[in-house]
N, CA and C atoms as an extended XYZ file, in Angstrom:
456
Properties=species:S:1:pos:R:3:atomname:S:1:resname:S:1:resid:I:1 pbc="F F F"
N         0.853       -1.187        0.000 N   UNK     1
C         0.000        0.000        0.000 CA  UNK     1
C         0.891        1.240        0.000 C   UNK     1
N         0.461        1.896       -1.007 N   UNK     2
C         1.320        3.602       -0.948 CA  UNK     2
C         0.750        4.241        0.469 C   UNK     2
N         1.929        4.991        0.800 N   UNK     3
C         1.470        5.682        1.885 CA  UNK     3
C         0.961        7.285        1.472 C   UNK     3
N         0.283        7.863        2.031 N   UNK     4
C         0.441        9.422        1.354 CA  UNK     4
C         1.322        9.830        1.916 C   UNK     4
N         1.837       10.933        1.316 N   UNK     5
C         3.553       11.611        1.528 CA  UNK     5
C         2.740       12.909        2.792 C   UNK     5
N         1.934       13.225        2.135 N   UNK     6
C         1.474       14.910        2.337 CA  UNK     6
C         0.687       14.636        4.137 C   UNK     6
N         0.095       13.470        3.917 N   UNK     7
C        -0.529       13.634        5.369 CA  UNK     7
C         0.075       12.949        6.906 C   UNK     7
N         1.291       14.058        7.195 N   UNK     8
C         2.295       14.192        7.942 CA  UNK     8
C         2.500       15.226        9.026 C   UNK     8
N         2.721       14.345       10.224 N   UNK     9
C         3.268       15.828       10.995 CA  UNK     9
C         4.365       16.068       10.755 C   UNK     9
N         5.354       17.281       10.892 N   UNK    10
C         6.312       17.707       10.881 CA  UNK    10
C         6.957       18.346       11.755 C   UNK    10
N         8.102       18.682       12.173 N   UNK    11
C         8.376       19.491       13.238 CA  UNK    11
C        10.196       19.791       13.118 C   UNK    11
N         9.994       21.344       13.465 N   UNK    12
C        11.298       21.247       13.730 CA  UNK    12
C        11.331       22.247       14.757 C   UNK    12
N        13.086       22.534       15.307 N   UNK    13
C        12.964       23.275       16.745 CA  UNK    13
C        13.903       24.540       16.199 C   UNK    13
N        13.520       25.319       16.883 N   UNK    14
C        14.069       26.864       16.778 CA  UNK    14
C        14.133       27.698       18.183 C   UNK    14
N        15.021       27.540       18.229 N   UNK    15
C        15.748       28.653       19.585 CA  UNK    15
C        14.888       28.240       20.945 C   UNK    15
N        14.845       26.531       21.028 N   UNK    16
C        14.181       25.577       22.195 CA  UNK    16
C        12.876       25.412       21.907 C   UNK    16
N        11.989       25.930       20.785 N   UNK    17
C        10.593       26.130       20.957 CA  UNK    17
C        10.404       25.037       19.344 C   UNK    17
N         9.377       24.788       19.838 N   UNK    18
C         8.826       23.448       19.011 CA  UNK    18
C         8.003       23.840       17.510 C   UNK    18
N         7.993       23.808       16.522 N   UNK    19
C         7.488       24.332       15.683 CA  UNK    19
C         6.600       23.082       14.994 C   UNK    19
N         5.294       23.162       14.332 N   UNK    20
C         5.083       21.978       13.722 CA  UNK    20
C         3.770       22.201       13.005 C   UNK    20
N         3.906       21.029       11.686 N   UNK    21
C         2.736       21.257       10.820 CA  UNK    21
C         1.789       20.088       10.499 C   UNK    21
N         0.779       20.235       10.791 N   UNK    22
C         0.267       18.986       10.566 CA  UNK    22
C        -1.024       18.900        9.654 C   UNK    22
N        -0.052       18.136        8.407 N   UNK    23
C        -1.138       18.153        7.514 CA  UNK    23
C        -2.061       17.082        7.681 C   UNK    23
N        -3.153       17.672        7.316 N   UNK    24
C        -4.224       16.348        7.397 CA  UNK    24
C        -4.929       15.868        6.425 C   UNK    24
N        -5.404       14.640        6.545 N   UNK    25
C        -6.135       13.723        4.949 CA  UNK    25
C        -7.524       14.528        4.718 C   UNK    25
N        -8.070       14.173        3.729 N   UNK    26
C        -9.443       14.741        3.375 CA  UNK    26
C       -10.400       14.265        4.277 C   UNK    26
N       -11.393       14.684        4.682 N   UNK    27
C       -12.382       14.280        5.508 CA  UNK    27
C       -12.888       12.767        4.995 C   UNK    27
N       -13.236       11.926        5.523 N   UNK    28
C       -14.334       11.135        4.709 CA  UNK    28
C       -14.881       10.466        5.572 C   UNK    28
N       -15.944        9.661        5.331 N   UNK    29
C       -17.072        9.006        5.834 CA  UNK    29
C       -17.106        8.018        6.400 C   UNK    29
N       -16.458        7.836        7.966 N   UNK    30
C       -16.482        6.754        8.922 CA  UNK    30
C       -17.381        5.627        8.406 C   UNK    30
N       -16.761        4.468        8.081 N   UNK    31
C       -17.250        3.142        7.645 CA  UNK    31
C       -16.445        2.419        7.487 C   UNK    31
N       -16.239        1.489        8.955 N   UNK    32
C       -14.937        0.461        9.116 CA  UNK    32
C       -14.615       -0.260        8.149 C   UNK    32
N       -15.153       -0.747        6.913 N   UNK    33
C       -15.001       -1.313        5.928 CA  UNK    33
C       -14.103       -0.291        4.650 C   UNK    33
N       -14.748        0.605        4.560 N   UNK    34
C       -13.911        1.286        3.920 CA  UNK    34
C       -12.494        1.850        4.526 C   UNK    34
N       -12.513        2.387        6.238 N   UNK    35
C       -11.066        2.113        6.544 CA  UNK    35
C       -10.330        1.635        6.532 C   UNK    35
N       -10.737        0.088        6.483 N   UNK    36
C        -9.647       -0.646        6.361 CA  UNK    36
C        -8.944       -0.815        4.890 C   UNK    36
N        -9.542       -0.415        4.241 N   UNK    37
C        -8.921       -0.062        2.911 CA  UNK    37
C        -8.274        0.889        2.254 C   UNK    37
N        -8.588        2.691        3.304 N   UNK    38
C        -8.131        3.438        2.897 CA  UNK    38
C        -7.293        3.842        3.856 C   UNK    38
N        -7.148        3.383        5.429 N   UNK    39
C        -6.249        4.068        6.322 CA  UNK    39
C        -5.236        3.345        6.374 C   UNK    39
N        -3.874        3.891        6.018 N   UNK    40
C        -2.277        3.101        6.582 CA  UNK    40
C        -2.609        2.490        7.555 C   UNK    40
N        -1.628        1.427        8.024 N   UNK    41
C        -1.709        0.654        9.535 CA  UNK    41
C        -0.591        1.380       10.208 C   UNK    41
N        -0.343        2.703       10.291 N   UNK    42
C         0.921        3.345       11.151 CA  UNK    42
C         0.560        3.794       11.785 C   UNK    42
N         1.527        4.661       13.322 N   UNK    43
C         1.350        5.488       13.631 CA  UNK    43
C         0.429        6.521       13.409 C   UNK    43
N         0.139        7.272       14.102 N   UNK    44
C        -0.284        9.059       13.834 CA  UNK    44
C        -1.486        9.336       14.554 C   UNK    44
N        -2.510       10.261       14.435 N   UNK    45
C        -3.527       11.083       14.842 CA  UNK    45
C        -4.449       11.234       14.370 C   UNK    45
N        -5.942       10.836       14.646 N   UNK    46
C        -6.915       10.987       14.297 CA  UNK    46
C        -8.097       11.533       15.021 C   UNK    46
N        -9.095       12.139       13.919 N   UNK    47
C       -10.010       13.404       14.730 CA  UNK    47
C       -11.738       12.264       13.848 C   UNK    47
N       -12.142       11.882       14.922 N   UNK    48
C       -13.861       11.796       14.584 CA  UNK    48
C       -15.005       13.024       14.775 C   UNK    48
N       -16.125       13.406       14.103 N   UNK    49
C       -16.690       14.014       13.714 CA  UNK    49
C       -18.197       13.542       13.789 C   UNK    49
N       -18.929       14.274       14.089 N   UNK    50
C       -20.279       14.029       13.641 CA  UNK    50
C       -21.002       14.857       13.444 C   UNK    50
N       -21.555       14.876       11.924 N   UNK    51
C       -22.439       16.153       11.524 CA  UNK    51
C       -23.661       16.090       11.646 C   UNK    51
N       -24.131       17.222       12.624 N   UNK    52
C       -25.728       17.620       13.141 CA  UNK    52
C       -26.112       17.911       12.068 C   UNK    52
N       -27.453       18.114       12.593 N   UNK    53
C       -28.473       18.330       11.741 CA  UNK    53
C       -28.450       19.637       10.744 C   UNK    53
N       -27.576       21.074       11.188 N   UNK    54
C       -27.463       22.100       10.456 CA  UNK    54
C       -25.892       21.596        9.498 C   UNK    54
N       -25.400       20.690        9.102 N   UNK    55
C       -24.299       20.396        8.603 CA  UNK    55
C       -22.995       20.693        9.149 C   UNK    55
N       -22.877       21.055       10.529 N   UNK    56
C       -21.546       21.517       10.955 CA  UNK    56
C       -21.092       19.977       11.703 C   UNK    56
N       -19.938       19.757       11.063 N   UNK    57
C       -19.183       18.869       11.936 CA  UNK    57
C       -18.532       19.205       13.088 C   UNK    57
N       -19.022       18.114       13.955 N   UNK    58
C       -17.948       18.621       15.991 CA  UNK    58
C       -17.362       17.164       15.830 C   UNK    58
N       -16.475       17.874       16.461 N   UNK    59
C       -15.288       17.030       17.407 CA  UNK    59
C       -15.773       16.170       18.373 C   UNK    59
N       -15.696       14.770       18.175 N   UNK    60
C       -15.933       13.859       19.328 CA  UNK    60
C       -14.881       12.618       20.104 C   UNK    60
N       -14.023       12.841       19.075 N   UNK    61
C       -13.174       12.059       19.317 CA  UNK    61
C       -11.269       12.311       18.889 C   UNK    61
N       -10.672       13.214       19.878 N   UNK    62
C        -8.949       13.065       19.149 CA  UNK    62
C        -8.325       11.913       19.544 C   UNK    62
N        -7.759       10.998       18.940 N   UNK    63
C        -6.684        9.817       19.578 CA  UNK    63
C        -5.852       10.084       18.933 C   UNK    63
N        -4.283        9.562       19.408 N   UNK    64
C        -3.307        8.706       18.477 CA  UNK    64
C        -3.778        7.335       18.411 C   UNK    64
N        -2.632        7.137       18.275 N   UNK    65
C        -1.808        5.094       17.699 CA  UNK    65
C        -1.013        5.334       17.379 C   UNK    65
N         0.104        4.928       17.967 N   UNK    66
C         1.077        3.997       17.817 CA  UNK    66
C         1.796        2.637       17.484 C   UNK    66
N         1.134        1.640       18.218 N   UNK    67
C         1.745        0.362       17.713 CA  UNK    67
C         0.893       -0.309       16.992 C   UNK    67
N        -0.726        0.015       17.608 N   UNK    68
C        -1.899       -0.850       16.698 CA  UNK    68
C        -1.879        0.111       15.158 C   UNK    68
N        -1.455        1.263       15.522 N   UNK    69
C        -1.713        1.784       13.927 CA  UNK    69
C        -3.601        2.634       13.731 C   UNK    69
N        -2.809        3.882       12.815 N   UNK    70
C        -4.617        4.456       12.671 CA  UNK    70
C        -5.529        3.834       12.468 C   UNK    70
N        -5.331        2.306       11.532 N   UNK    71
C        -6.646        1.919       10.801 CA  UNK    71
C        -7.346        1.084       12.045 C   UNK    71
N        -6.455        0.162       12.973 N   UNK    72
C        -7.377       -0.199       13.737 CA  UNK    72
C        -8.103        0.264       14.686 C   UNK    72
N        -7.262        1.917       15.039 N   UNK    73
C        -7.587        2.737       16.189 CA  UNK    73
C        -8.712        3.310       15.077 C   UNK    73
N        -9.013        3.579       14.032 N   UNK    74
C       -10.124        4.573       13.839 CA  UNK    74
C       -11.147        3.004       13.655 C   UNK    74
N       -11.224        2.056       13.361 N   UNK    75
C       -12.075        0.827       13.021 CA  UNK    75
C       -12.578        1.043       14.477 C   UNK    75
N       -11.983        0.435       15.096 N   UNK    76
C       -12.490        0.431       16.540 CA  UNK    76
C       -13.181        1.603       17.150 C   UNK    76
N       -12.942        2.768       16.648 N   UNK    77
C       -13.463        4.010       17.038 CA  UNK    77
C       -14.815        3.877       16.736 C   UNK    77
N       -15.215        3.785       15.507 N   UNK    78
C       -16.670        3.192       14.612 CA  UNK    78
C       -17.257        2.656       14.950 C   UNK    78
N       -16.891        1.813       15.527 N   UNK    79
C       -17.556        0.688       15.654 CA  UNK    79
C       -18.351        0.454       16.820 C   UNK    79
N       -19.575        0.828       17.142 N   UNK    80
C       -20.507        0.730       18.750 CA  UNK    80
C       -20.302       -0.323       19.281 C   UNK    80
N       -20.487       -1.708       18.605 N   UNK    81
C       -20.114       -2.936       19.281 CA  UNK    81
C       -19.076       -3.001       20.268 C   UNK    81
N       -18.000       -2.428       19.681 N   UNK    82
C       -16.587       -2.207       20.017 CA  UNK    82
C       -16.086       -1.144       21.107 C   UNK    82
N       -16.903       -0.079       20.943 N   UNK    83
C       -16.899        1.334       21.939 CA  UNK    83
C       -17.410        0.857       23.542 C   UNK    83
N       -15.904        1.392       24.427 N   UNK    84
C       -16.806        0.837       25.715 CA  UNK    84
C       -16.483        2.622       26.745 C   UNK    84
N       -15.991        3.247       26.013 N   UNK    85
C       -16.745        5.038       26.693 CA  UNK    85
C       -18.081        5.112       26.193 C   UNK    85
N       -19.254        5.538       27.095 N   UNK    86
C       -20.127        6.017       26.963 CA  UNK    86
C       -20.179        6.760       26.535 C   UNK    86
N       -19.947        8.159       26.340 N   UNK    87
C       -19.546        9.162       25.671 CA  UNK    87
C       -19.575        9.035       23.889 C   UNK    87
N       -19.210        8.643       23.767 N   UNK    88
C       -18.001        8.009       22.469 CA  UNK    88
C       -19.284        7.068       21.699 C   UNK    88
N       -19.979        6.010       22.647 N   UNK    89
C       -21.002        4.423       22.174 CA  UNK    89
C       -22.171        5.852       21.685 C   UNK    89
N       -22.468        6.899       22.733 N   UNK    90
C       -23.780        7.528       22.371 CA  UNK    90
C       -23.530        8.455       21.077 C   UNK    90
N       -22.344        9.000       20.623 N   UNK    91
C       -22.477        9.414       19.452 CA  UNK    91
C       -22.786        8.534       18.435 C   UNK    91
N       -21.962        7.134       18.365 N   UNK    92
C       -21.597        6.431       17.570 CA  UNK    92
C       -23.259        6.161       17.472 C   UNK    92
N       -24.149        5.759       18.508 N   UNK    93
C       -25.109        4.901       18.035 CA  UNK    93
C       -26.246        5.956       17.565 C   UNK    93
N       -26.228        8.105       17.882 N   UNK    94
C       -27.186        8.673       17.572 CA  UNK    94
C       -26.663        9.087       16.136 C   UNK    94
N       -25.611        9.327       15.727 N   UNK    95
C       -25.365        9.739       14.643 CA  UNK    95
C       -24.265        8.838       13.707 C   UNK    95
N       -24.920        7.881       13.667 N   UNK    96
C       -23.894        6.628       13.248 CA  UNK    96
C       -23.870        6.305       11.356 C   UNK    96
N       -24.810        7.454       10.628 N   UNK    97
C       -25.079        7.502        9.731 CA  UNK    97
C       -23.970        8.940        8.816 C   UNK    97
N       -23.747        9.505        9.881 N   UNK    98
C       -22.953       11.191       10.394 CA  UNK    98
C       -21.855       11.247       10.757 C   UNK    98
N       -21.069       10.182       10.637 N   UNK    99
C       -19.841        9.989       11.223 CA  UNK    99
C       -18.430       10.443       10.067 C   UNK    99
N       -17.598       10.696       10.364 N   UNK   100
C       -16.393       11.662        9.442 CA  UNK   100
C       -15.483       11.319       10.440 C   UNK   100
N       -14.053       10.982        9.793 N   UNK   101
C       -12.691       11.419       10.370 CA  UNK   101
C       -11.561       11.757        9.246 C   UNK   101
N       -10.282       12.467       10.153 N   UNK   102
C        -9.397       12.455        9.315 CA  UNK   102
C        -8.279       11.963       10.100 C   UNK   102
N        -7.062       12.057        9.722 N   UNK   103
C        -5.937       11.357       10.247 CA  UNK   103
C        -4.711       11.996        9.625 C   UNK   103
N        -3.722       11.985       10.085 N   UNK   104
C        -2.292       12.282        9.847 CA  UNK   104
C        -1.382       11.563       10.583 C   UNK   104
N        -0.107       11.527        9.783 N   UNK   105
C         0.546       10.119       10.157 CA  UNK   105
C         1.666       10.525       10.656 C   UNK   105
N         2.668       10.029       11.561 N   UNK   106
C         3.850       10.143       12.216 CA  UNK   106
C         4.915        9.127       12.398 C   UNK   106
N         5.710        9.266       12.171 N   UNK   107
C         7.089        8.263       12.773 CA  UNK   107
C         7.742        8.362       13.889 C   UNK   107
N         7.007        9.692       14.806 N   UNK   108
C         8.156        9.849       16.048 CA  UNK   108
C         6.649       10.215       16.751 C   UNK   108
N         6.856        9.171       17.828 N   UNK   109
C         6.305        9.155       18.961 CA  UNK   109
C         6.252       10.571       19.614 C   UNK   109
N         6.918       11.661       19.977 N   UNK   110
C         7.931       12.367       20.679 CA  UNK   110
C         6.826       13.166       20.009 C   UNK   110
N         7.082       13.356       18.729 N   UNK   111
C         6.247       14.597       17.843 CA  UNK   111
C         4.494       14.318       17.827 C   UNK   111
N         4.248       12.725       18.039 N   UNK   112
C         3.159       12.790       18.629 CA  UNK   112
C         2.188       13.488       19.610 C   UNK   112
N         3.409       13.347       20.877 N   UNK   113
C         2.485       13.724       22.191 CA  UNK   113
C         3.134       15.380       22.061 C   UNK   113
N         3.565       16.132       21.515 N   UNK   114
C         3.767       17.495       21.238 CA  UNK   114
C         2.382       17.819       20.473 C   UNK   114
N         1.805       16.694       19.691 N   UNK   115
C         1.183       17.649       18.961 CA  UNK   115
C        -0.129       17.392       19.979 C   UNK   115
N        -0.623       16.129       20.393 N   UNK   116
C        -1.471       15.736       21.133 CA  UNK   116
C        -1.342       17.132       22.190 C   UNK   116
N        -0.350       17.260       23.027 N   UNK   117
C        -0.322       18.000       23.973 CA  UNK   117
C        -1.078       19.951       23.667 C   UNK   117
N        -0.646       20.131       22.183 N   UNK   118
C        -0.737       21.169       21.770 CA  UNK   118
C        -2.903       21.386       21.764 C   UNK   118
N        -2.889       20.271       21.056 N   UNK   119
C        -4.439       20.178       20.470 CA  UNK   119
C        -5.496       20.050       22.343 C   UNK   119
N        -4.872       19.241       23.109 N   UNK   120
C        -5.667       19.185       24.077 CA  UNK   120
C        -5.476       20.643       24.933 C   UNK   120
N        -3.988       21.330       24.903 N   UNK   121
C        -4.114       22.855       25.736 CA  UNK   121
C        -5.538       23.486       24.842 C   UNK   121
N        -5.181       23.175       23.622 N   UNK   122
C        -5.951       24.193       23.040 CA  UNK   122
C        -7.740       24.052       23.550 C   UNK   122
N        -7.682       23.062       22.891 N   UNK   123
C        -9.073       22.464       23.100 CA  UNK   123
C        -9.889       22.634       24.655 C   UNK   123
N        -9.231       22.025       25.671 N   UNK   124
C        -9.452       21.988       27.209 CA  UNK   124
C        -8.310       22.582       28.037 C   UNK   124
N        -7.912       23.820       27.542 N   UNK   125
C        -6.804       24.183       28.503 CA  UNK   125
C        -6.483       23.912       29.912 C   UNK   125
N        -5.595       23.574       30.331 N   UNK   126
C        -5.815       23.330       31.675 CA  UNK   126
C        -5.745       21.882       32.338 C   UNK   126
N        -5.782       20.859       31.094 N   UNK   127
C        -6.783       19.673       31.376 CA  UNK   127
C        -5.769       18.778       32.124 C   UNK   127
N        -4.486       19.159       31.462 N   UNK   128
C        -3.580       18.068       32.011 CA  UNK   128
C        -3.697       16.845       31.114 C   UNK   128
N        -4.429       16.486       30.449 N   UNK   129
C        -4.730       15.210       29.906 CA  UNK   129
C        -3.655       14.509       29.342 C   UNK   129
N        -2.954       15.314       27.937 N   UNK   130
C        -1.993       14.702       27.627 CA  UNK   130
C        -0.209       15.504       27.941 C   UNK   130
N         0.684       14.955       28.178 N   UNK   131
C         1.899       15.524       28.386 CA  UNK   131
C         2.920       15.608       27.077 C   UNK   131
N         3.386       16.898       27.083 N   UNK   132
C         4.333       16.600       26.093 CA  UNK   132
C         5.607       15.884       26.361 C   UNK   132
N         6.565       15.709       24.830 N   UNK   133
C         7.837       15.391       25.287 CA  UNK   133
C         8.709       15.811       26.406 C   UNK   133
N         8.533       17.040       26.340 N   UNK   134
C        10.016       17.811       26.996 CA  UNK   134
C        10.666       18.414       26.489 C   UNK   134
N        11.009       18.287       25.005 N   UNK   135
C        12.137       18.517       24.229 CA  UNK   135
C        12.174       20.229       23.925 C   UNK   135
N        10.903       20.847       24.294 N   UNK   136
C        10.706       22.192       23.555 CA  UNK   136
C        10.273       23.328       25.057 C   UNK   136
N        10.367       24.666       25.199 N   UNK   137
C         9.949       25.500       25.885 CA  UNK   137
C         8.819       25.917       25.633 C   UNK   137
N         8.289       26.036       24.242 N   UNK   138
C         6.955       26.413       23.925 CA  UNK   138
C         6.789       25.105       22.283 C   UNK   138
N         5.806       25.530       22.622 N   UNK   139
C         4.605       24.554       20.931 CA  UNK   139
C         4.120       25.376       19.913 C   UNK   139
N         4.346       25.438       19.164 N   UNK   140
C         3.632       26.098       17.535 CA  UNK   140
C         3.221       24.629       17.050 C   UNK   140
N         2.175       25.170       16.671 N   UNK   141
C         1.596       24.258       15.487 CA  UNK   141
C         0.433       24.753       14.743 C   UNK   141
N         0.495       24.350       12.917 N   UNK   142
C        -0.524       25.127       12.018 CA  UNK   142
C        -0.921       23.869       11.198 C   UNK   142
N        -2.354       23.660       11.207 N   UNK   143
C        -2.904       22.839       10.538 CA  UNK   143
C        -3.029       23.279        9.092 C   UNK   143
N        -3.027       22.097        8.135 N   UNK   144
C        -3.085       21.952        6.633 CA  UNK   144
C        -4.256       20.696        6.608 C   UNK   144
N        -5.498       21.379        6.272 N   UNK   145
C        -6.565       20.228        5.558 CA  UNK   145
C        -6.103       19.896        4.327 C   UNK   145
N        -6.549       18.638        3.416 N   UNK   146
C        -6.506       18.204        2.111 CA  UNK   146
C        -7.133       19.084        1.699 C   UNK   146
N        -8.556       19.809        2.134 N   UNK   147
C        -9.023       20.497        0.927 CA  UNK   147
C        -7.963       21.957        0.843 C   UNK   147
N        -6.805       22.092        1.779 N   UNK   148
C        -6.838       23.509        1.560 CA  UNK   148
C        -6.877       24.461        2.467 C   UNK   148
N        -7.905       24.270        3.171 N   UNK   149
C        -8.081       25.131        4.782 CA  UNK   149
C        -6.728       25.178        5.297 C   UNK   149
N        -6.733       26.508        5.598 N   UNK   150
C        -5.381       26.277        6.872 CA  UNK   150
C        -5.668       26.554        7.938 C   UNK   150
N        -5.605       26.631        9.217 N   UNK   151
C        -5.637       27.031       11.021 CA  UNK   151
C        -4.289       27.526       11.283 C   UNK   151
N        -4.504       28.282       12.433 N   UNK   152
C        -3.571       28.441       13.349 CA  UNK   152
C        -4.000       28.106       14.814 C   UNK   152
């Protein structure tokens, strides 16, 4: 299986502070069958989605993977049978028709939980949830969608 080149984190360091880009795959349509066909088995980061009723997609789910790899961490994500957060089983089973993720892939653990660490300050400041490496004094990071979108 080709890997995509483009949907990668990146990172480099500048004067102790962590810099990093993380491009991400095109959105598409949570259906464990089709993941397993279209997601690498590597490393990296993935974001689930579920679009309400006015068409806006939310955030319900950020993970990595590491050793199992995205495709089984997002399969398993999908999958209600499989879901044992409540949280997580009640999206899956109200909007299970509504479901979207994307993913970006990594080779360094390290640049993982930098970026993890970055996305959860942002998201739940405060939370403690995930820790970074160490390696940096501060975090930059700017998202790249497939379609184009950029963030800061």
């Amino acid at each position: 299986m080709l890997l995509p080149v483009d949907y990668v984190i990146k990172g480099e360091e500048y004067r102790g502070d962590g810099y990093f880009t993380v491009a991400w795959s095109p959105f598409a349509k949570a259906d464990k069958y089709e993941i397993a066909t279209k997601v690498p088995a590597v490393g990296g980061i993935a974001e689930l989605y579920y679009m309400d009723r006015e068409g806006k997609l939310n955030l319900f789910c950020l993970q990595r993977s590491w050793y199992g790899g995205l495709r089984a961490m997002l399969r398993e994500r999908c999958d209600a049978s499989l879901e044992k957060d409540p949280y997580r089983l009640s999206v899956l089973v109200k909007w299970r028709d509504r479901l979207y993720y994307r993913y970006t892939r990594s080779e360094s653990a390290a640049d993982m939980a930098d970026a993890m660490f970055f996305f959860m300050e942002t998201y739940c400041p405060g939370s403690g949830v995930c820790e970074h490496s160490g390696r940096y004094d501060r975090i930059f990071l700017k998202e790249i969608d497939a379609g184009k979108l950029t963030t800061t």
